[in-house]
N, C-alpha and C positions, 0 to 999 in steps of 0.2 A: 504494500500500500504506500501511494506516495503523501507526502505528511501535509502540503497546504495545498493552496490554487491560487496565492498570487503571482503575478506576471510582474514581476520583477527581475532586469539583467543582473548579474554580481560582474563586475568587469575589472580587468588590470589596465594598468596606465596605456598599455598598447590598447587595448580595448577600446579605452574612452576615446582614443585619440582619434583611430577609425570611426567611430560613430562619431564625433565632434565634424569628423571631416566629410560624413556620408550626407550631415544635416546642413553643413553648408552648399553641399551639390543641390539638395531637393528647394534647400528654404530661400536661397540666394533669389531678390526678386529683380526684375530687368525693367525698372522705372516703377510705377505707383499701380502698376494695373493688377498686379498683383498674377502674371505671368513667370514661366521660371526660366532660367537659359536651359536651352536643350544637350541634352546627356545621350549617349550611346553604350551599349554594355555587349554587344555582338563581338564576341569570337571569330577570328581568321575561317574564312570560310562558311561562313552562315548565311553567303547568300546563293553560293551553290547548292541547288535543291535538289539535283541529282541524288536518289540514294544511296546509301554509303552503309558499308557493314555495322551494324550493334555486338555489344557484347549480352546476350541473354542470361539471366540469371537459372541457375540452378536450384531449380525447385528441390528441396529439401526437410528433414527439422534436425536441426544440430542437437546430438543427444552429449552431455558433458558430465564427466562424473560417473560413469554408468547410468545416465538418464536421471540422475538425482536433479541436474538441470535441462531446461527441454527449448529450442527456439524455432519460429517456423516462420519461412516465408512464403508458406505455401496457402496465397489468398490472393485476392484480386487486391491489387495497392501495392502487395509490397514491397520492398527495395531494400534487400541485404544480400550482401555477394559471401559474408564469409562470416564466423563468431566463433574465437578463442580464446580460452584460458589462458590467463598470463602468470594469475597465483591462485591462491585461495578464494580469493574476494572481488578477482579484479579479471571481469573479459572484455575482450577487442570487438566492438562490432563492423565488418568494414564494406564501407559503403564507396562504390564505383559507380561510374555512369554509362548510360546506354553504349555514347562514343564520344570521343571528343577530338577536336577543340569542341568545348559547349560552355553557356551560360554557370556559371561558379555557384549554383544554388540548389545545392544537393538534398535532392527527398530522400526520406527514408520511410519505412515501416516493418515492425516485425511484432510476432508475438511470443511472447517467454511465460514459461511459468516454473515449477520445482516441488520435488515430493514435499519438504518439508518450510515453512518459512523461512527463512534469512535477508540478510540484509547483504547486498553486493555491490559493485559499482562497472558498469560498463562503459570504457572510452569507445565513443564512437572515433574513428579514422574516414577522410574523408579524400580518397581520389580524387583529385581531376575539380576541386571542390574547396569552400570554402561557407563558414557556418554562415545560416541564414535563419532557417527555421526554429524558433524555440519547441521544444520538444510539448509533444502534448498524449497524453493517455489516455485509454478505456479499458473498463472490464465487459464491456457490452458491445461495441462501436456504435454505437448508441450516443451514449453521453460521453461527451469529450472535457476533461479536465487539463489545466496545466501545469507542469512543472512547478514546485515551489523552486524562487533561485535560489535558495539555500543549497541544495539539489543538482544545480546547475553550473559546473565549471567551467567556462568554453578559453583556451588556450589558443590563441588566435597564431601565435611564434612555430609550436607544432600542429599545429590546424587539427586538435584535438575536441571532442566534449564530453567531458564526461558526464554521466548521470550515477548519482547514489541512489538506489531504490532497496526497496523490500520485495520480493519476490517470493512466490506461496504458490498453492496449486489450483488456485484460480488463476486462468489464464489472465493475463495483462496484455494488451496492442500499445506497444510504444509508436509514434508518429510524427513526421514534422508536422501537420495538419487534419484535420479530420480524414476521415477515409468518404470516397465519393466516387464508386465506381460508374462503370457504363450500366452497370445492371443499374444504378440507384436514378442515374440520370433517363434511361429507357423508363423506368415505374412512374417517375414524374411527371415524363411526358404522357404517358399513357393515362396518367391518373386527370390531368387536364384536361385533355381531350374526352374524357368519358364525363365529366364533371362539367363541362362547359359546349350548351350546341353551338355555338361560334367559333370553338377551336378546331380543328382538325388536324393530326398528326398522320403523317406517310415518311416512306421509308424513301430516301431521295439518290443514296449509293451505300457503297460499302468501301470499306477500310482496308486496308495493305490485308490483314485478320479475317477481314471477311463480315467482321462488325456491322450491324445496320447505322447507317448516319438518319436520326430523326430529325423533322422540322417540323413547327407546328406554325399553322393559318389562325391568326387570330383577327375577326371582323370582317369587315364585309369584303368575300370576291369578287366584287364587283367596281371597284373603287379605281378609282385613277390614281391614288397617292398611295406609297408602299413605303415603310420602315421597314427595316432591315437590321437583324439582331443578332451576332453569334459569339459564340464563350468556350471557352475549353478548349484552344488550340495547342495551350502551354499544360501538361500535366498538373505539376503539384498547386497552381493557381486555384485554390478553394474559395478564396475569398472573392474572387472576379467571379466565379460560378454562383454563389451564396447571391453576391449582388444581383448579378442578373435574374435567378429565381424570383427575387422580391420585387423587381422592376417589370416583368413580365406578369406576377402575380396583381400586381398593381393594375394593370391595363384592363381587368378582368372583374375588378368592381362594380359592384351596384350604384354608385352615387350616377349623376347627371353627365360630370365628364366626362366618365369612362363608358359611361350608353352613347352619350353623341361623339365622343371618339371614337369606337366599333362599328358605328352607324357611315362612317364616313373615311375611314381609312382602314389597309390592310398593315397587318404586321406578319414579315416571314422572320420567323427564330430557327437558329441551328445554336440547340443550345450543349453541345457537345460534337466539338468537330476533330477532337484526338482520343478516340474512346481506345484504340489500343495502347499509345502512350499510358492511359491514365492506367489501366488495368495492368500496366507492366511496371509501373512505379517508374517509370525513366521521370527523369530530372526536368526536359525539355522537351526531345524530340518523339517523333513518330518512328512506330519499327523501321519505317526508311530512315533512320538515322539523320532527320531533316526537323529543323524547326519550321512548322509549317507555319507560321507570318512571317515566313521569308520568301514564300512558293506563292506568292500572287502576282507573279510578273511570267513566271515558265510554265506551272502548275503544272509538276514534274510526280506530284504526290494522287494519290488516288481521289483524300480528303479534298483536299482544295477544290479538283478536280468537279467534283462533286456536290460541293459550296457553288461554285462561280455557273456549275448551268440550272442550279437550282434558282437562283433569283436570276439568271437568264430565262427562265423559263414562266417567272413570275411575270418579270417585263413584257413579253410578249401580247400580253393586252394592250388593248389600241388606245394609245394618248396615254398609256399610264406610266408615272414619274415617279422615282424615288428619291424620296423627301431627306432620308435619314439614314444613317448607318451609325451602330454603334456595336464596340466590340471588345469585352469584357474581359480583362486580367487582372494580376495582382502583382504587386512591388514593394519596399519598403513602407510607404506613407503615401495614403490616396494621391492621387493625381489625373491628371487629364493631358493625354497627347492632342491638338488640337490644330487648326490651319489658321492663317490671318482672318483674324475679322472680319476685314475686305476680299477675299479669296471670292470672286466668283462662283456663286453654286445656285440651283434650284430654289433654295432660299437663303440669299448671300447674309451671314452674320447668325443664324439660326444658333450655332454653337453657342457661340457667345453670349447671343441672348438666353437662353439657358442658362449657362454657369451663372451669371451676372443672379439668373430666379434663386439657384441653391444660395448663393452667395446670402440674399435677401429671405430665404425661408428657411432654412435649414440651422437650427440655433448653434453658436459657437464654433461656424465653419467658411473659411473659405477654399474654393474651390480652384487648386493648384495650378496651374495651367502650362504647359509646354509646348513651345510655339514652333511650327515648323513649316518650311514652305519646299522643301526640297523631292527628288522621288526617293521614292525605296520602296521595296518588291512587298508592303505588310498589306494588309485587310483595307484599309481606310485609304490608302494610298489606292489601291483596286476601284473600290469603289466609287471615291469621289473623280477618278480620271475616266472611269467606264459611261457611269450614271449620271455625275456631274452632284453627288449628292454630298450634302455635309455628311461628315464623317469626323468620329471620334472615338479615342482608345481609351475608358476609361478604367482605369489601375487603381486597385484597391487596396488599401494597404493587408500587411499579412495578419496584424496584429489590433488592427480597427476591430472593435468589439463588435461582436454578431448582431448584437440589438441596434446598432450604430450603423452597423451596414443595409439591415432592413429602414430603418427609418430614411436614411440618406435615399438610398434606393427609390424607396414609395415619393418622397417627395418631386425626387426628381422624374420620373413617370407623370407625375398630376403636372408637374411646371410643362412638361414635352408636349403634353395632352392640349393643355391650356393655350398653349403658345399657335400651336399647331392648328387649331380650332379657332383661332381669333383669325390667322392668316388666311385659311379655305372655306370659312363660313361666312 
């Protein structure tokens, strides 16, 4: 059993120094608009989409001690390549990634349990990797708790973590993030769709796996005006998924806005477009070893592939325009990838007017914003050059509270609805 649930870092002077320097990257503002300078974090080679080999994990359960200790990654999520005894009290968990060069923000998942209680300590080791994720548990994967940092050592010099735990023979799932597989994202859409006659879910391809890609039609087929909605391209991004749920869930209301919003616009959602990444625990990419928001310029991946003739196929209605794009991750601390204000679109400044609503509705929050005018091969860059539609990457932070993330979410749904509705009614 681990002993509290605050979210608190414990950090050494190298520590603070990295995060002192990670907040001046996000927080640093570029004049009063409350915009941020743009940052890059891509890996040599991440814009060749061409697939490339993975390393797959070894389904297994590490039996230790003669099975007095037990670990398993044999689940959908997880993400351990190896676990060793090092003494008594102290094992190695080590964590690699699909392939690299890749993104430095290593997921993990495993589940341990043991005949008898004791108290132990596991360094995680991190390949190809560096700490991101505060560790988070279940006994259910149900309920998800967090690390007390008492608990929590992260050695940034040996790019080490370790965790002190109790360990007993209830199974425990250690995690960087909740667990969120393609099955949980398939029930949700299905659950939608059967809860609501204005949703509609179809299966629109399939995955390098063989995976169904769902998208669900939310309000009227008939409409000239289309949003465009997809999340889950990045694996361990929980929180860009969470938000999107709650943003979609939103649209779906009984009040006034959300009936003459349905009434008057279409919404296509792909709300999981890496379901074999996610179910493999990889870090970033897809079993083709590609970060697919980098595949919107070749669309070289099956996924993409599959995305891009699916809202081609929406277009295909006569005179109908798409309005919006928005497309769900997670990062350090919320933010917004966005295009100039003045950027010519469908409806030029939409974004902005947006942010500007949370900015004004959303208590204790401004809304980050990352300005960029250049191309590159991601989702928003696709769409706003194909469609001509505003486009936005909004990034959630990893560590924004769930309750935080639903409320930002639902606001910012009502502010799109609203804005959206003053302009075509």
């Amino acid at each position: 059993m681990v002993k509290s649930d605050i979210r608190v870092f414990r950090f050494n002077f190298l520590s603070f120094l990295l995060l002192f320097v990670a907040i001046l990257v996000y927080s640093c503002k570029s004049g009063d608009s409350g915009h941020l300078k743009p940052a890059s974090y891509d890996p040599p080679g991440s814009t060749d989409t061409r697939s490339k080999p993975i390393e797959y994990q070894v389904k297994k359960i590490f039996r230790l001690e003669n099975g007095k200790i037990s670990v398993s990654n044999e689940f959908p999520g997880a993400r351990l390549n190896n676990f060793l005894q090092l003494n008594d009290t102290l094992f190695s968990a080590i964590i690699t990634p699909e392939n690299a060069p890749i993104n430095r923000s290593p997921w993990y998942a495993f589940k341990i349990w043991s005949e008898e209680p004791r108290d132990i300590d596991i360094q995680m080791e991190y390949v190809d990797g560096s700490h991101r994720y505060f560790p988070e548990y279940s006994y259910d994967d149900i309920t998800w708790q967090t690390f007390d940092s008492a608990n929590v050592k992260i050695d940034t010099i040996r790019n080490i973590t370790t965790l002190s735990l109790q360990v007993s023979p209830d199974t425990l799932t250690i995690a960087a993030q909740e667990l969120i597989t393609s099955r949980d994202a398939a029930r949700w859409a299905e659950n939608m769709s059967a809860k609501y006659p204005f949703i509609t879910r179809e299966i629109i391809g399939y995955s390098n796996l063989g995976k169904p890609l769902y998208a669900l039609k939310i309000g009227n087929d008939e409409s000239n005006k289309l949003v465009a909605v997809i999340g889950r391209q990045h694996p361990p991004e929980i929180t860009g998924y969470l938000a999107m749920q709650a943003f979609i869930e939103a649209l779906t209301g009984k009040d006034s806005i959300a009936q003459a919003f349905r009434k008057n616009f279409l919404v296509g959602v792909v709300p999981m477009v890496n379901p074999d990444g996610s179910d493999q625990g990889h870090w970033r990419h897809n079993i083709g070893g590609v970060d697919l928001n980098r595949d919107w310029v070749n669309f070289h991946q099956p996924e993409t592939r599959a995305v891009k003739q699916y809202y081609e196929s929406l277009m295909e209605h006569q005179d109908r325009e798409m309005i919006f794009e928005i497309d769900f991750h997670s990062t350090s601390v919320d933010l917004f990838y966005v295009f100039p204000a003045d950027k010519p679109s469908n409806f030029t400044g939409l974004t902005h007017r947006w942010l500007d609503s949370l900015d004004a509705n959303v208590p204790d929050y401004s809304a980050r914003r990352i300005t960029s005018d250049g191309n590159s091969p991601v989702s928003t860059y696709h769409f706003y050059q194909t469609y001509n539609a505003e486009a936005v990457t909004y990034e959630v932070g990893d560590n924004t509270p769930r309750e935080r993330i639903s409320e930002i979410s639902e606001i910012a749904a009502d502010a799109l609805m609203k804005i959206l509705l003053e302009k075509y009614n």
